[in-house]
N, C-alpha and C positions, 0 to 999 in steps of 0.2 A: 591861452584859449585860441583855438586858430581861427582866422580871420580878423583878428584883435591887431590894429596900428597900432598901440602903445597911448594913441591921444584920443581915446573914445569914440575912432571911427573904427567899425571894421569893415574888409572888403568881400563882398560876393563878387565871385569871378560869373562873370553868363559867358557863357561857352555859345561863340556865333561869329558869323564871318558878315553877317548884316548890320552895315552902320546904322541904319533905321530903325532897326529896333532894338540898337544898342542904346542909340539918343530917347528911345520911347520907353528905356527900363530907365534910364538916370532919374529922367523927367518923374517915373513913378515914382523912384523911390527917393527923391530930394527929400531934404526936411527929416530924414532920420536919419540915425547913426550908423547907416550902411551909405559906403561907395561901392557902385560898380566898375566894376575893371574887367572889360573886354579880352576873352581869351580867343583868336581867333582860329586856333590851331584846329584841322581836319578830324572829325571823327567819323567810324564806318557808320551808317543809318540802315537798320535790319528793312528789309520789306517785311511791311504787318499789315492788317487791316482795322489795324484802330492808332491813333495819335496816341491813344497810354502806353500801347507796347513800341511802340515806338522812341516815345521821348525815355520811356522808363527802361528797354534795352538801350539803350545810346547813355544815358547817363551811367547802369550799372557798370557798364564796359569802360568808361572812363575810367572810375573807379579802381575799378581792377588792373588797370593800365598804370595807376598813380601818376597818370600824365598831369592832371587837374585838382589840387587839394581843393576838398570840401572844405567850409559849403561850397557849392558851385550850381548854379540853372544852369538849363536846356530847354529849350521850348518847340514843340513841334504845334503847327498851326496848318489849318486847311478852309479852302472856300467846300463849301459843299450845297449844289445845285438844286434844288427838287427836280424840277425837266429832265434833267443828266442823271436821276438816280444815283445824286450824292457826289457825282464826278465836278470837278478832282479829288474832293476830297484828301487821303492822306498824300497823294501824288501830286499837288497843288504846287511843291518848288520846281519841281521836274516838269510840268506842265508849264508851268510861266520860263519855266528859261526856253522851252521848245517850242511853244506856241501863243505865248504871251497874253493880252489883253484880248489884241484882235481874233486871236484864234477861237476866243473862250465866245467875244459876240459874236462871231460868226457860226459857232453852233450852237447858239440862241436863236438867231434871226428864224422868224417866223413861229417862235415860243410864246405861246402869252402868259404861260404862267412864268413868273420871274423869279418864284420865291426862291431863296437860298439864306444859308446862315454862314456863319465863320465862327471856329472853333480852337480854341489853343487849350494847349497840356502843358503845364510848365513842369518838368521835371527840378525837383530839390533834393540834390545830395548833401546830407549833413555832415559834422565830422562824426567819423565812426562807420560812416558806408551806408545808412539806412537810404532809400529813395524815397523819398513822396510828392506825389502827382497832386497839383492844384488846376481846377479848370475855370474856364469861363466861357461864354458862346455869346452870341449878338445873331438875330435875324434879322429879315431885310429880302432886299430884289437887288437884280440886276436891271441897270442901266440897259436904255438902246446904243449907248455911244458913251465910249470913254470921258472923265468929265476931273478937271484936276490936274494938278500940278506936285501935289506932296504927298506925304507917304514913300508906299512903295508896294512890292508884290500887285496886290489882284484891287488895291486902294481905290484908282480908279471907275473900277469897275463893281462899284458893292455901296449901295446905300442902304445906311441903317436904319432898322423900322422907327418911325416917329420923325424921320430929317427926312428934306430935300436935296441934302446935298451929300456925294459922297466923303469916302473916305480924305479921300485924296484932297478932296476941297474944305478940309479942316484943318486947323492948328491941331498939333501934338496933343496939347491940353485939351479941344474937345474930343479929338479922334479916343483919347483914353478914358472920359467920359462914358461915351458908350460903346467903346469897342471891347471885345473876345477878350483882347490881349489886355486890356485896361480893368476888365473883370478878375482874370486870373492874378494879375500883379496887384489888384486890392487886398486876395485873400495871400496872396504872398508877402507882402506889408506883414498883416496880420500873425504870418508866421513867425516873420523873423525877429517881431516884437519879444516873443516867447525862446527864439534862440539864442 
């Protein structure tokens, strides 16, 4: 069966070049009989206007490449603004590597509505080629002022509704509690119980 170690662990490879949210899928998926094992190798990422076609071309394209035996995740994730009309949105890695944290509060400043959500798509390739997209989302505000230490990407700057504190100012463990990313990897558990 593929993914099968021989000693009742099997491996999902996540397909990603972020240590962060490689430790934040391990950390999910502890305690069952899946390891992950980080593939960090480049894939092309289409421009779309939604995170499904996104994660869901980038995985099928794997696929077809046979670079990456399924199973294998993908997860495409976005901050998305109300003020900004959703920006960054699907452009959220490309925005943080070019204008980062500060760029994002600076075209805030003088915004009073803060609202905004974070959204992930986890692409699942089975064996056999099928895709299936698993989501989750977290709402919330943006901070006046970056706040945190951990995490990573937009962490600092995104508190979840119901906390004071942001991303970045939590352990692994609560950040997955209520985060996007910690929703979709619930119902991703849940999947691979069934695989």
């Amino acid at each position: 069966m593929s993914g099968d170690k021989g000693d009742g662990e099997r491996v999902l490879r996540l397909v990603t070049s972020n240590e962060g949210k490689a430790m934040e899928y391990a950390a999910a998926l502890a305690g069952i009989s899946w390891k992950v094992e980080r593939v960090a190798g480049p894939y092309e990422e289409i421009q779309a206007d939604t995170l499904e076609e996104v994660a869901g071309a980038s995985a099928r394209q794997l696929f077809a490449e046979g670079s990456v035996p399924p199973p294998f995740v993908l997860e495409d994730a976005g901050l998305f603004i109300d003020a900004l009309e959703g920006f960054p949105g699907v452009y959220s890695a490309y925005v943080f590597q070019t204008i980062g944290h500060q760029g994002i509060l600076r075209l805030m400043e003088g915004i009073r509505d803060r609202d905004a959500s974070f959204e992930s798509r986890i692409a699942l390739c089975v064996p056999g080629g099928d895709v299936e997209l698993l989501s989750g989302s977290c709402s919330g505000t943006i901070p006046q002022a970056m706040r945190g230490s951990g995490g990573f990407g937009f962490d600092p700057v995104f508190i979840p509704e119901g906390d004071y504190r942001t991303f970045a100012e939590m352990s692994i463990e609560e950040k997955e509690e209520r985060s996007h990313r910690g929703r979709a990897m619930a119902a991703l558990r849940e999947r691979l119980a069934r695989l």
